[in-house]
mmCIF file as Biopython writes it, N, C-alpha, C and O atoms, coordinates in Angstrom:
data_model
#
loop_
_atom_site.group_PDB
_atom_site.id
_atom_site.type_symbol
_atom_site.label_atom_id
_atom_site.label_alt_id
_atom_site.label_comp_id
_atom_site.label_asym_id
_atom_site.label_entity_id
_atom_site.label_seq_id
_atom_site.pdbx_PDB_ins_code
_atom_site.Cartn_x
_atom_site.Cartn_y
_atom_site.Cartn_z
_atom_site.occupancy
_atom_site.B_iso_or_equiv
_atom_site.auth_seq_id
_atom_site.auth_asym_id
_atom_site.pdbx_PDB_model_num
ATOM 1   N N  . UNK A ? 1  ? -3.606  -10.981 -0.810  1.0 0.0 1  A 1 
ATOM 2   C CA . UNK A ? 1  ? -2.770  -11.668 -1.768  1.0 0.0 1  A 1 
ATOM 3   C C  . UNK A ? 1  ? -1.725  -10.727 -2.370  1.0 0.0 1  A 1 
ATOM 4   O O  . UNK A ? 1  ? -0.546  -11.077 -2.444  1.0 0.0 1  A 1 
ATOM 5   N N  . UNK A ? 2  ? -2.051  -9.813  -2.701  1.0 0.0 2  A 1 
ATOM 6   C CA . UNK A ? 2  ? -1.273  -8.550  -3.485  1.0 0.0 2  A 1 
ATOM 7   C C  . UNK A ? 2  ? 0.669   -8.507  -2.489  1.0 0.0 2  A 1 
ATOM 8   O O  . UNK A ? 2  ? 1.734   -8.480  -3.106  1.0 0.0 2  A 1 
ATOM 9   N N  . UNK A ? 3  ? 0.538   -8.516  -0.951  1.0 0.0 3  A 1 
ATOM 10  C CA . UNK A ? 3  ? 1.714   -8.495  -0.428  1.0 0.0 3  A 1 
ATOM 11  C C  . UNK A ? 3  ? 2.464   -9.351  -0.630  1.0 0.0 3  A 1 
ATOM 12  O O  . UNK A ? 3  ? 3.687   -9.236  -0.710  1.0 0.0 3  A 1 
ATOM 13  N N  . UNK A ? 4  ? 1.773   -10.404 -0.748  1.0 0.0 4  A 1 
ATOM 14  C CA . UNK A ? 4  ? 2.317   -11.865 -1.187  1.0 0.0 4  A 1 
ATOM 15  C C  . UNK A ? 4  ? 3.111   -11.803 -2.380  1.0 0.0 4  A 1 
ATOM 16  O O  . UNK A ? 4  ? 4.330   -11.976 -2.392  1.0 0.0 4  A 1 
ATOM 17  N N  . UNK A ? 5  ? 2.338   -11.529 -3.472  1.0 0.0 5  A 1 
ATOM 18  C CA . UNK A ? 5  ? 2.855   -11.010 -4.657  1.0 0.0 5  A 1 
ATOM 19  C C  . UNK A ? 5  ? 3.692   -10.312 -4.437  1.0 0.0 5  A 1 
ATOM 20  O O  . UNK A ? 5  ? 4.728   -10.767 -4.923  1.0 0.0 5  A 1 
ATOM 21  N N  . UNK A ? 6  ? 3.904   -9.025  -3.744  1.0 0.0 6  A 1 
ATOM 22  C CA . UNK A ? 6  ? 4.815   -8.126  -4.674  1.0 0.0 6  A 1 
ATOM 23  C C  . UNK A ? 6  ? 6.299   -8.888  -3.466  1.0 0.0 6  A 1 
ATOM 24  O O  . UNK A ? 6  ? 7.421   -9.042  -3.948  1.0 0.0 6  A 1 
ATOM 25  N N  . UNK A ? 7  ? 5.983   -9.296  -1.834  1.0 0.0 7  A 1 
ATOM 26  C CA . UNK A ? 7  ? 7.056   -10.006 -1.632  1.0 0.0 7  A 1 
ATOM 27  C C  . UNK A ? 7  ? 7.935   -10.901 -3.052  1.0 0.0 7  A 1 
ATOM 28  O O  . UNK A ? 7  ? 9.088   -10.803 -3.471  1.0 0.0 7  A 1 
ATOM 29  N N  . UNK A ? 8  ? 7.147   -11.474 -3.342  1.0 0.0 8  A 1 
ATOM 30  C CA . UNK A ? 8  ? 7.709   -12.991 -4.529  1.0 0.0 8  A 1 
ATOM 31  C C  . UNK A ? 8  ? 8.558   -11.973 -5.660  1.0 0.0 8  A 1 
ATOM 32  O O  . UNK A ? 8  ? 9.748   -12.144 -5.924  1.0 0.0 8  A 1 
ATOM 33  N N  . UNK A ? 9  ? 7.676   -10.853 -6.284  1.0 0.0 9  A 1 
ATOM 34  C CA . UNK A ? 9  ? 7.741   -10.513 -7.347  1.0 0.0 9  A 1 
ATOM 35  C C  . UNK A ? 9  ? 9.057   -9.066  -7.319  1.0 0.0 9  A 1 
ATOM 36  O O  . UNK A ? 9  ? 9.828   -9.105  -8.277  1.0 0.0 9  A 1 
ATOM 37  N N  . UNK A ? 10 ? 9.160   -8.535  -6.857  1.0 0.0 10 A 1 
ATOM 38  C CA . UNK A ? 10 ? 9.858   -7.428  -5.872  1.0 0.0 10 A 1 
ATOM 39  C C  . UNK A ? 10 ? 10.761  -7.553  -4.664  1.0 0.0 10 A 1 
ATOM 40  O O  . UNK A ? 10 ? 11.202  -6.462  -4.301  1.0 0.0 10 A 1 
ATOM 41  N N  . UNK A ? 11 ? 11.130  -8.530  -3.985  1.0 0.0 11 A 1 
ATOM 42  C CA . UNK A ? 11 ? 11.371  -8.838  -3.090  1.0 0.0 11 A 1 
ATOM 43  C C  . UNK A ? 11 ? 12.353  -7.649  -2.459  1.0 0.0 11 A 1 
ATOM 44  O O  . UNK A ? 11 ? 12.090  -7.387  -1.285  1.0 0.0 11 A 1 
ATOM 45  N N  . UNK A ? 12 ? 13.321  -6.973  -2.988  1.0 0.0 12 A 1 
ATOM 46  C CA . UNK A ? 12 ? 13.841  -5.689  -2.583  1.0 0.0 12 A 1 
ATOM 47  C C  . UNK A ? 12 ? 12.630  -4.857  -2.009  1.0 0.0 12 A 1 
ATOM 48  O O  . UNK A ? 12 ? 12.863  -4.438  -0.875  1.0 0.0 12 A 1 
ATOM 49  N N  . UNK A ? 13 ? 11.438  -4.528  -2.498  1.0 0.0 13 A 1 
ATOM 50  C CA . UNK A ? 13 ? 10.422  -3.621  -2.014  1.0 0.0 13 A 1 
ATOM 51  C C  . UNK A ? 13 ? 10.006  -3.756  -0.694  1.0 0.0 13 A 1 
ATOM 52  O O  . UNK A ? 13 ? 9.931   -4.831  -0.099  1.0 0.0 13 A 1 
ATOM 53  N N  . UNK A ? 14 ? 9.606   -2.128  -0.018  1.0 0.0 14 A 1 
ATOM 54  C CA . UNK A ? 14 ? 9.934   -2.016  1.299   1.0 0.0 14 A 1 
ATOM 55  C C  . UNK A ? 14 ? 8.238   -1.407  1.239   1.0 0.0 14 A 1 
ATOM 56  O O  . UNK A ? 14 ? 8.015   -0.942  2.357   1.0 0.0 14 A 1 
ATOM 57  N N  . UNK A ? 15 ? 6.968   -1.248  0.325   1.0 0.0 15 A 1 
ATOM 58  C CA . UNK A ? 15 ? 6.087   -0.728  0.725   1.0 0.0 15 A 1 
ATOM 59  C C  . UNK A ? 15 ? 5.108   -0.662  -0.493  1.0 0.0 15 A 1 
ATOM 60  O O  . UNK A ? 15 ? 5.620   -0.412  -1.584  1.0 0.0 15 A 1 
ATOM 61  N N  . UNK A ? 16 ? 4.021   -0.820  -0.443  1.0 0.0 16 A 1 
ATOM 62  C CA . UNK A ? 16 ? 3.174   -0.987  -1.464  1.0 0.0 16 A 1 
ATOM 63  C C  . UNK A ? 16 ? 2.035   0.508   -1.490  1.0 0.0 16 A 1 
ATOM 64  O O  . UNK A ? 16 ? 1.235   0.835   -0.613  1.0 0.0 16 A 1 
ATOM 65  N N  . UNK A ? 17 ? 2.351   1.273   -2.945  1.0 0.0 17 A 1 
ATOM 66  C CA . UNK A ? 17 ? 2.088   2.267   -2.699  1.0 0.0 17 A 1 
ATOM 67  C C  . UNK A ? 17 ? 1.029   2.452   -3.689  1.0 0.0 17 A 1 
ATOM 68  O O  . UNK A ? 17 ? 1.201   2.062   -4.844  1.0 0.0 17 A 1 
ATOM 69  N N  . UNK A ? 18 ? -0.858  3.440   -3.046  1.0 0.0 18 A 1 
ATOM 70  C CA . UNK A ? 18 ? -1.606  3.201   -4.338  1.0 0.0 18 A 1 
ATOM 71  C C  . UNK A ? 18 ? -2.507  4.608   -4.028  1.0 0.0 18 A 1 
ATOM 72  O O  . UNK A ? 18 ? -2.553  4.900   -2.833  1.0 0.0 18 A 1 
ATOM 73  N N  . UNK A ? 19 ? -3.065  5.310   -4.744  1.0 0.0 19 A 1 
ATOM 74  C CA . UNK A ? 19 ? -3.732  6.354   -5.017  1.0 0.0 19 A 1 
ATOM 75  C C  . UNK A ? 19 ? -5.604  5.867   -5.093  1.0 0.0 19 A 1 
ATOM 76  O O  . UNK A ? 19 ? -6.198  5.061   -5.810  1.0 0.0 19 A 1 
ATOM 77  N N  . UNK A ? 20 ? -6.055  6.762   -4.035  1.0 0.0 20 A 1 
ATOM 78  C CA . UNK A ? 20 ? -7.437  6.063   -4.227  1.0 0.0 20 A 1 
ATOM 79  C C  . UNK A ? 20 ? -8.478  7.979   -4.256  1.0 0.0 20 A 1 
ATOM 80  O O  . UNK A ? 20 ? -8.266  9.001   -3.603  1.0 0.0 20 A 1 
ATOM 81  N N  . UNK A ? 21 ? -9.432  7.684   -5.222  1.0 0.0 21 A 1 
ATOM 82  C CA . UNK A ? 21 ? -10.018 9.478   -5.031  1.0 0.0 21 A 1 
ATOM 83  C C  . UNK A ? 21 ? -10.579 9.709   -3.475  1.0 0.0 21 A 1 
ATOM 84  O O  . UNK A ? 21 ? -11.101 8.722   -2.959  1.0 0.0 21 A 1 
ATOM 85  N N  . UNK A ? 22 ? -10.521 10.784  -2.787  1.0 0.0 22 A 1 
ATOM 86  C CA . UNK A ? 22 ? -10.793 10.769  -1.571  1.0 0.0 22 A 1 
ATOM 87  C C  . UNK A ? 22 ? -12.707 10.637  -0.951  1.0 0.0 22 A 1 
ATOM 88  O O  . UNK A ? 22 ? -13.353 10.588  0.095   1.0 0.0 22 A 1 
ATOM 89  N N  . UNK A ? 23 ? -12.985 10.630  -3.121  1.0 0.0 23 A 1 
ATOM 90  C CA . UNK A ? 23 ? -14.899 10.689  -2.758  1.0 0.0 23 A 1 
ATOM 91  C C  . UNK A ? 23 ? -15.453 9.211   -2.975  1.0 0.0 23 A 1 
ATOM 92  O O  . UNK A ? 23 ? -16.624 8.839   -3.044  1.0 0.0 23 A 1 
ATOM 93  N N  . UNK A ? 24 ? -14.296 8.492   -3.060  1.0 0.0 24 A 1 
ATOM 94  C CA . UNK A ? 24 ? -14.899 7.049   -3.054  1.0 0.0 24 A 1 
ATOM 95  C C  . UNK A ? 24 ? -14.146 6.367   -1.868  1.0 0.0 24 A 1 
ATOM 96  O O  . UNK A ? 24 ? -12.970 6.102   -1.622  1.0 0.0 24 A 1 
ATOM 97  N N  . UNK A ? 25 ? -15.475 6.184   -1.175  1.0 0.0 25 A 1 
ATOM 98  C CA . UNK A ? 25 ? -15.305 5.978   0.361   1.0 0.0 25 A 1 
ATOM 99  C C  . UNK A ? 25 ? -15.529 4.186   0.529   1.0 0.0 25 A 1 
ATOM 100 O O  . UNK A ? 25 ? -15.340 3.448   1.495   1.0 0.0 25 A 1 
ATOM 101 N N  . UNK A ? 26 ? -15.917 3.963   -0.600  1.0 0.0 26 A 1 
ATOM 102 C CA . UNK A ? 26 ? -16.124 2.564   -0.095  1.0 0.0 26 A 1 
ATOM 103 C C  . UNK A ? 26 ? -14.612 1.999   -0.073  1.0 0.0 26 A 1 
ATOM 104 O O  . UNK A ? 26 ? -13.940 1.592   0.875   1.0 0.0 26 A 1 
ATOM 105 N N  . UNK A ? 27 ? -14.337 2.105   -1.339  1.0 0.0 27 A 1 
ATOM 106 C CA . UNK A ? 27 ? -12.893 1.627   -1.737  1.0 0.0 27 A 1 
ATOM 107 C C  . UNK A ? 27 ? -11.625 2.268   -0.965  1.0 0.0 27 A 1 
ATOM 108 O O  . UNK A ? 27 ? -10.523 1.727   -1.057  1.0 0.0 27 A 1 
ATOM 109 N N  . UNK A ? 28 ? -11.869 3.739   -0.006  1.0 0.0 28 A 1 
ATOM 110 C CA . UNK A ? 28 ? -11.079 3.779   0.636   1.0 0.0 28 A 1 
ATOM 111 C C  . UNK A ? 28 ? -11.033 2.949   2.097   1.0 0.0 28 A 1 
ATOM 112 O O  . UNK A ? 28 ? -10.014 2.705   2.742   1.0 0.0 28 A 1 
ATOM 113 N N  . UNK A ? 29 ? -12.295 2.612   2.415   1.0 0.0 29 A 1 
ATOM 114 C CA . UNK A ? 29 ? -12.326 1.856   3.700   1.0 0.0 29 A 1 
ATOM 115 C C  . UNK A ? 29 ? -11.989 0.505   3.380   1.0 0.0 29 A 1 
ATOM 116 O O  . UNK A ? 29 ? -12.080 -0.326  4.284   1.0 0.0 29 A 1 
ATOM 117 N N  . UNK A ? 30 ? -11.597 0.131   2.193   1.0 0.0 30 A 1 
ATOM 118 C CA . UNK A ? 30 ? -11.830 -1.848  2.074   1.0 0.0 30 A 1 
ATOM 119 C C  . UNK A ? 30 ? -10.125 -1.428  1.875   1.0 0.0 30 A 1 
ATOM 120 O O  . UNK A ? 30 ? -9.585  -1.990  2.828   1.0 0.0 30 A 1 
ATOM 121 N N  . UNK A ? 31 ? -9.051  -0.703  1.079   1.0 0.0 31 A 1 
ATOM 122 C CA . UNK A ? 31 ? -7.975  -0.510  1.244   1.0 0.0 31 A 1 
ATOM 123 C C  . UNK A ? 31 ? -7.597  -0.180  2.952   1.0 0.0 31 A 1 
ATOM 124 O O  . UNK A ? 31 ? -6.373  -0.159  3.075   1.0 0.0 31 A 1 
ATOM 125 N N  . UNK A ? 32 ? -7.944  -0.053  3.597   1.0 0.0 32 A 1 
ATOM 126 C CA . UNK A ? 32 ? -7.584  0.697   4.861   1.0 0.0 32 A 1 
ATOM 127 C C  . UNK A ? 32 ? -7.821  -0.347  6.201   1.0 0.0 32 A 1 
ATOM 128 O O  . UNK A ? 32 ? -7.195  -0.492  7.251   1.0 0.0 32 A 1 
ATOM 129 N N  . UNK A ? 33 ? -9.279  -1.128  5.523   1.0 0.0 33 A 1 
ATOM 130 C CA . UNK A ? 33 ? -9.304  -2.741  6.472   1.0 0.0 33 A 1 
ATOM 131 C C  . UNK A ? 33 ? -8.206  -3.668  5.866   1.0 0.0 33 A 1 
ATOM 132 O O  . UNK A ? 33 ? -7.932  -4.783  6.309   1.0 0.0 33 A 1 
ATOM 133 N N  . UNK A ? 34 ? -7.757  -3.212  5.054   1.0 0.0 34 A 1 
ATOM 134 C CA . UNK A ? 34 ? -6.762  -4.698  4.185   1.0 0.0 34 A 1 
ATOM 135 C C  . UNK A ? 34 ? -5.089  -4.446  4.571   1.0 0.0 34 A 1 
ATOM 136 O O  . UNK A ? 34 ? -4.094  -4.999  4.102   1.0 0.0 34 A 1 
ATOM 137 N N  . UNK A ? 35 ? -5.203  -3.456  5.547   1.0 0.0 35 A 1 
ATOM 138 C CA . UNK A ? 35 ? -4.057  -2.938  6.326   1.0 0.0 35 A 1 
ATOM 139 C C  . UNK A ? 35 ? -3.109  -1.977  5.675   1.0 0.0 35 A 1 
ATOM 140 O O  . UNK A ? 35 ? -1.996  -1.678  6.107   1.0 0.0 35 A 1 
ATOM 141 N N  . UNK A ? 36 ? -3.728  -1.492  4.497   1.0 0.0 36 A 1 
ATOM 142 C CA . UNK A ? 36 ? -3.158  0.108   3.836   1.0 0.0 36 A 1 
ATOM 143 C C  . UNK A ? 36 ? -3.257  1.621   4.906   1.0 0.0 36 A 1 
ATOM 144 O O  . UNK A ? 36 ? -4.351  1.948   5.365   1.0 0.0 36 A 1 
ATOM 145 N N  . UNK A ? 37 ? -2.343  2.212   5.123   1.0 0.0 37 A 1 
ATOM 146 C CA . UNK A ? 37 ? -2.470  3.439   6.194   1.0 0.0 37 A 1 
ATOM 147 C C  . UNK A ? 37 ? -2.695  4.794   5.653   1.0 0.0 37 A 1 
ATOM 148 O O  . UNK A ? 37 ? -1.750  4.880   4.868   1.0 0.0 37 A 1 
ATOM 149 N N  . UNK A ? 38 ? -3.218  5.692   5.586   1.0 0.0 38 A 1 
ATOM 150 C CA . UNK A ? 38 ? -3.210  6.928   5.606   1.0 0.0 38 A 1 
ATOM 151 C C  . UNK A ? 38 ? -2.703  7.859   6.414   1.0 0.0 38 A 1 
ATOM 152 O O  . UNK A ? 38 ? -3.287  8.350   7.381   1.0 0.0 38 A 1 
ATOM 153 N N  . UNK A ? 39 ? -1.346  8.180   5.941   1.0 0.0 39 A 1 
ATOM 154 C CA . UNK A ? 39 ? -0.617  9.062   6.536   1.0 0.0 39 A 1 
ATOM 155 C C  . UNK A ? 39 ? -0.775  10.874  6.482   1.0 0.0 39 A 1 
ATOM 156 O O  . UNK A ? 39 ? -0.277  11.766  7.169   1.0 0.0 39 A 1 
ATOM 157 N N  . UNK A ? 40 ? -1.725  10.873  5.301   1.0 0.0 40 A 1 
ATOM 158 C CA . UNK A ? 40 ? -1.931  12.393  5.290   1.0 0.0 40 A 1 
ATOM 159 C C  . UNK A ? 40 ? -1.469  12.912  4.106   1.0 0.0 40 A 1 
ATOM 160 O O  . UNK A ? 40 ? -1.429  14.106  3.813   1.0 0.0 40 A 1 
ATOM 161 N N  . UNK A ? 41 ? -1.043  11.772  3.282   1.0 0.0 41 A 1 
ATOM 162 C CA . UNK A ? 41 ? -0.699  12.065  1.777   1.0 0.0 41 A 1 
ATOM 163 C C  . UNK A ? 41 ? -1.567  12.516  1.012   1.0 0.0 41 A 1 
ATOM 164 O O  . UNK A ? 41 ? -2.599  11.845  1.027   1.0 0.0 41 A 1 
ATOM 165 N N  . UNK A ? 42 ? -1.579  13.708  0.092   1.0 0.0 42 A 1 
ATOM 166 C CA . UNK A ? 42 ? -2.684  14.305  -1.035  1.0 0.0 42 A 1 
ATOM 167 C C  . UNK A ? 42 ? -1.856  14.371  -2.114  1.0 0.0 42 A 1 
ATOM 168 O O  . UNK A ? 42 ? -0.682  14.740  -2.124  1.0 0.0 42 A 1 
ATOM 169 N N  . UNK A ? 43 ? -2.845  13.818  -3.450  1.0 0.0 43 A 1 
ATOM 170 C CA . UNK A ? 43 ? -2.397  14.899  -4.552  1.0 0.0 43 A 1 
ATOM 171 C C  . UNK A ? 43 ? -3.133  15.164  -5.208  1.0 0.0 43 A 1 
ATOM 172 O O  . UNK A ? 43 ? -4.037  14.336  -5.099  1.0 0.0 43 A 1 
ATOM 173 N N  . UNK A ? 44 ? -3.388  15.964  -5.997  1.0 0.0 44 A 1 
ATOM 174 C CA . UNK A ? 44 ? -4.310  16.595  -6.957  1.0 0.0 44 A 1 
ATOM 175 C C  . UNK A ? 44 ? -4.687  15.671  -8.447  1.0 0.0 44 A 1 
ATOM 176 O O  . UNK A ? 44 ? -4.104  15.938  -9.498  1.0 0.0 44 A 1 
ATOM 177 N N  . UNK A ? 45 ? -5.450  14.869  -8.380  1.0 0.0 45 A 1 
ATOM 178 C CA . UNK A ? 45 ? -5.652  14.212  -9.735  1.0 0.0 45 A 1 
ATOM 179 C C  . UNK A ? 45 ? -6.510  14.991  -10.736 1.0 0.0 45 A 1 
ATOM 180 O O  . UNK A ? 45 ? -7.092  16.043  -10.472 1.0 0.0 45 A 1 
ATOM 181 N N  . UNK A ? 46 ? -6.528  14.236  -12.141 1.0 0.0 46 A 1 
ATOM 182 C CA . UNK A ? 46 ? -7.670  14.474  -12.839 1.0 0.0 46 A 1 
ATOM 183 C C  . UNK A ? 46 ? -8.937  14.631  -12.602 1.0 0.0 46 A 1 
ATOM 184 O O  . UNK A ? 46 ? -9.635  15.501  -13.123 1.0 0.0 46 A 1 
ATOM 185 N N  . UNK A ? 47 ? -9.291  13.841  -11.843 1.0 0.0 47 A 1 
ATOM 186 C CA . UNK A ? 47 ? -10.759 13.058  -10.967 1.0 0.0 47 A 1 
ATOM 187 C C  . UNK A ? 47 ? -11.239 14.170  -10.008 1.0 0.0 47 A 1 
ATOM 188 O O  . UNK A ? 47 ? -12.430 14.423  -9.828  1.0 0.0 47 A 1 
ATOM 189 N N  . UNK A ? 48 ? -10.067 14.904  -9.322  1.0 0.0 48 A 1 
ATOM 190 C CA . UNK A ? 48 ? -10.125 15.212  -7.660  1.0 0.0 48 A 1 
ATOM 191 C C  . UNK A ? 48 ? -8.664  15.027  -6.364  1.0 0.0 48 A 1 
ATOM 192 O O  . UNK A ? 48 ? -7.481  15.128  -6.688  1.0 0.0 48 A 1 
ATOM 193 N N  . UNK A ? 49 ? -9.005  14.833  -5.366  1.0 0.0 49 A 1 
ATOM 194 C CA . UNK A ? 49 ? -7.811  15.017  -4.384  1.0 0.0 49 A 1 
ATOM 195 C C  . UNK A ? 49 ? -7.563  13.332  -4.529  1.0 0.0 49 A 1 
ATOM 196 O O  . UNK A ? 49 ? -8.363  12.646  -5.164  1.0 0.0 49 A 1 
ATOM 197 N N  . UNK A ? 50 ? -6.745  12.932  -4.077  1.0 0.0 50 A 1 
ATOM 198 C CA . UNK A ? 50 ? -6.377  11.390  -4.353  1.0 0.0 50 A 1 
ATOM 199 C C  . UNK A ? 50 ? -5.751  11.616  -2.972  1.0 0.0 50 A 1 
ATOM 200 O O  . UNK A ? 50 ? -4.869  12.428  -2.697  1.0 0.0 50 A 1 
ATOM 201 N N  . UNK A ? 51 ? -6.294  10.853  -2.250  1.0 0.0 51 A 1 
ATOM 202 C CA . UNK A ? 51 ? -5.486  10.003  -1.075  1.0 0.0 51 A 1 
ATOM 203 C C  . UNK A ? 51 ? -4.300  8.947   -1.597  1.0 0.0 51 A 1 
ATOM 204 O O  . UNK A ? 51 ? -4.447  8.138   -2.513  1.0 0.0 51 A 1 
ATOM 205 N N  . UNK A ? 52 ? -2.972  9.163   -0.721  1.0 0.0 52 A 1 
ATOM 206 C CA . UNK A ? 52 ? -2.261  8.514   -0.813  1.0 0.0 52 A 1 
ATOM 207 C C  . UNK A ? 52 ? -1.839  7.464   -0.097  1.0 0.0 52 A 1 
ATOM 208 O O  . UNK A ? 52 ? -1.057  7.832   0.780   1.0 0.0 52 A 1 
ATOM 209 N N  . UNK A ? 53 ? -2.131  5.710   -0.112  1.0 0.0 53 A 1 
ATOM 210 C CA . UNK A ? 53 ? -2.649  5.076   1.084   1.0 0.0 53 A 1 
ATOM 211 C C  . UNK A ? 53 ? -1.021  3.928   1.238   1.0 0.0 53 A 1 
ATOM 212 O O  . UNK A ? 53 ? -0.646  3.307   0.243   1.0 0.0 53 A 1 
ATOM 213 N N  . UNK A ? 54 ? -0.411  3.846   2.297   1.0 0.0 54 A 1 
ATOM 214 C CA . UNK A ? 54 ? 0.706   2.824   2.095   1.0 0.0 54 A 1 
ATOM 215 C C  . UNK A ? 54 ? 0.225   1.961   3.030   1.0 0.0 54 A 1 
ATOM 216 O O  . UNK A ? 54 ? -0.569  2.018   3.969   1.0 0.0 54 A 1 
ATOM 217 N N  . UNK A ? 55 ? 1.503   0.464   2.086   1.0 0.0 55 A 1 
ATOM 218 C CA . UNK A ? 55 ? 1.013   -1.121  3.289   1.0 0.0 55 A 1 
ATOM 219 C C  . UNK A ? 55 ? 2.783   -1.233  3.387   1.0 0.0 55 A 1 
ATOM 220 O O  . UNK A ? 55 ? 3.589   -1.434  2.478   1.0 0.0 55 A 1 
ATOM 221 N N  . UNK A ? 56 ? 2.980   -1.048  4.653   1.0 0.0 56 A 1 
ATOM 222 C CA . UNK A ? 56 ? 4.419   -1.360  5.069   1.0 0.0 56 A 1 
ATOM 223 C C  . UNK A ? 56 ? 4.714   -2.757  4.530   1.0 0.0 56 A 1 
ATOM 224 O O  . UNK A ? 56 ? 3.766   -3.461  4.879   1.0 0.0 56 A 1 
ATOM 225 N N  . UNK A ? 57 ? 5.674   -3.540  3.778   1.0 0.0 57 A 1 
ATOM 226 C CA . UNK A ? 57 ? 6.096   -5.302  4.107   1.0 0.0 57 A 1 
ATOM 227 C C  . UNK A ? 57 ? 6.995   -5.120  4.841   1.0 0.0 57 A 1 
ATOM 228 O O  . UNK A ? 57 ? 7.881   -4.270  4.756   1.0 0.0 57 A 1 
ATOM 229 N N  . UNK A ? 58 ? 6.834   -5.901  5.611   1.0 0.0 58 A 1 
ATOM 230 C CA . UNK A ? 58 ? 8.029   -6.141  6.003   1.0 0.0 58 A 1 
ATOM 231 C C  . UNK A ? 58 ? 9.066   -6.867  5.883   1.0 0.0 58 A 1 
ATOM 232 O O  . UNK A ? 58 ? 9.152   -7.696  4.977   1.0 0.0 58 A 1 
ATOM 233 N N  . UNK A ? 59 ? 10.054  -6.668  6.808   1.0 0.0 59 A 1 
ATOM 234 C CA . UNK A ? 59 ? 11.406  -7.268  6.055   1.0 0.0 59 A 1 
ATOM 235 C C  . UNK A ? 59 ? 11.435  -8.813  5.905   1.0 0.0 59 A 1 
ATOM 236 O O  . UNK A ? 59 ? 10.847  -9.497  6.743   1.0 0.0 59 A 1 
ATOM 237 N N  . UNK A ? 60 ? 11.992  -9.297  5.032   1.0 0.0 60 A 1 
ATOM 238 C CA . UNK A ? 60 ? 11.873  -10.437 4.655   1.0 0.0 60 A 1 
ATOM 239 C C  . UNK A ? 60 ? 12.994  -11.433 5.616   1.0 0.0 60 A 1 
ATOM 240 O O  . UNK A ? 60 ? 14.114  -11.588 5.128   1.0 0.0 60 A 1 
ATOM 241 N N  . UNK A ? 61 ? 12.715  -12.046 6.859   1.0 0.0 61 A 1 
ATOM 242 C CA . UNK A ? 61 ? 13.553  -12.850 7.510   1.0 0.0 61 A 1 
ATOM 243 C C  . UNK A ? 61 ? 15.106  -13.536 7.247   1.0 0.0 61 A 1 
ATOM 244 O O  . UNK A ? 61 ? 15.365  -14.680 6.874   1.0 0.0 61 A 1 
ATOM 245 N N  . UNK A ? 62 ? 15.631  -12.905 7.432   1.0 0.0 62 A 1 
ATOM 246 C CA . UNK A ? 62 ? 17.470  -13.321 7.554   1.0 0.0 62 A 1 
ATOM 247 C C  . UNK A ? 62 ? 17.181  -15.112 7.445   1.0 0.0 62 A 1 
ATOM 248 O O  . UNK A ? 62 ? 16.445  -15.661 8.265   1.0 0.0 62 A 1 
ATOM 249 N N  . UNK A ? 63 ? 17.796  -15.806 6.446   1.0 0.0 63 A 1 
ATOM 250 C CA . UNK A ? 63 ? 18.253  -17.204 6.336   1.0 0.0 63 A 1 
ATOM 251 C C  . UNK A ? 63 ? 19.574  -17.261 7.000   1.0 0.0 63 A 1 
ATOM 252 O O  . UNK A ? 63 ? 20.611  -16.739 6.589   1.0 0.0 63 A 1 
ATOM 253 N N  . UNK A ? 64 ? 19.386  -18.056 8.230   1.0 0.0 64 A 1 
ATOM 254 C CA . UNK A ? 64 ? 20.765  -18.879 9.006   1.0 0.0 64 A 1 
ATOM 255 C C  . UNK A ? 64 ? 21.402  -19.253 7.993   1.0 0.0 64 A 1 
ATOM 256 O O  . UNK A ? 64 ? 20.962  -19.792 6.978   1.0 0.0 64 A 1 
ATOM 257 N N  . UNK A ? 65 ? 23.102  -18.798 8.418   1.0 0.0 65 A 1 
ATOM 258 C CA . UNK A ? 65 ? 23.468  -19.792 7.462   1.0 0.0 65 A 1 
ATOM 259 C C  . UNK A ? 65 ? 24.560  -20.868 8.379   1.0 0.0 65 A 1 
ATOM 260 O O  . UNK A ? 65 ? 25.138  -20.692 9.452   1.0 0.0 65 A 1 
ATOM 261 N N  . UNK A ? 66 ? 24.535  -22.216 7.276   1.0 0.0 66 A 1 
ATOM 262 C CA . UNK A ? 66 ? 24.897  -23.007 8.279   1.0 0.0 66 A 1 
ATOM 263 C C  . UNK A ? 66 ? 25.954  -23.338 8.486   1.0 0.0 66 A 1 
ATOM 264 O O  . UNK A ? 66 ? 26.194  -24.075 9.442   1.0 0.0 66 A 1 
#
């Protein structure tokens, strides 16, 4: 639902971007089945290392015009 959203809500936006700690594995695998990628992004949080996980949208279909 969330792509859905930020299509409607954002519609300029080209990628949905979210920080998950790298020791919570459940929540990184349910982001990662829900078609979020891990490219190899780190950063250093409060918590620990934070994976940095992106969901490409894609482009929003050209309207014919008539």
């Amino acid at each position: 639902m969330l792509p859905d959203f930020v299509r409607i809500q954002y519609p300029g936006a080209e990628q949905i971007v979210l920080a998950v700690n790298e020791r919570n594995t459940a929540a990184r695998q349910l982001y990662l089945r829900a078609g979020f990628q891990d490219n190899g992004l780190r950063r250093s949080g409060s918590k620990g290392p934070q994976m940095i996980l992106q969901y490409k949208l894609a482009p929003k279909p050209a309207v014919p015009s008539a």
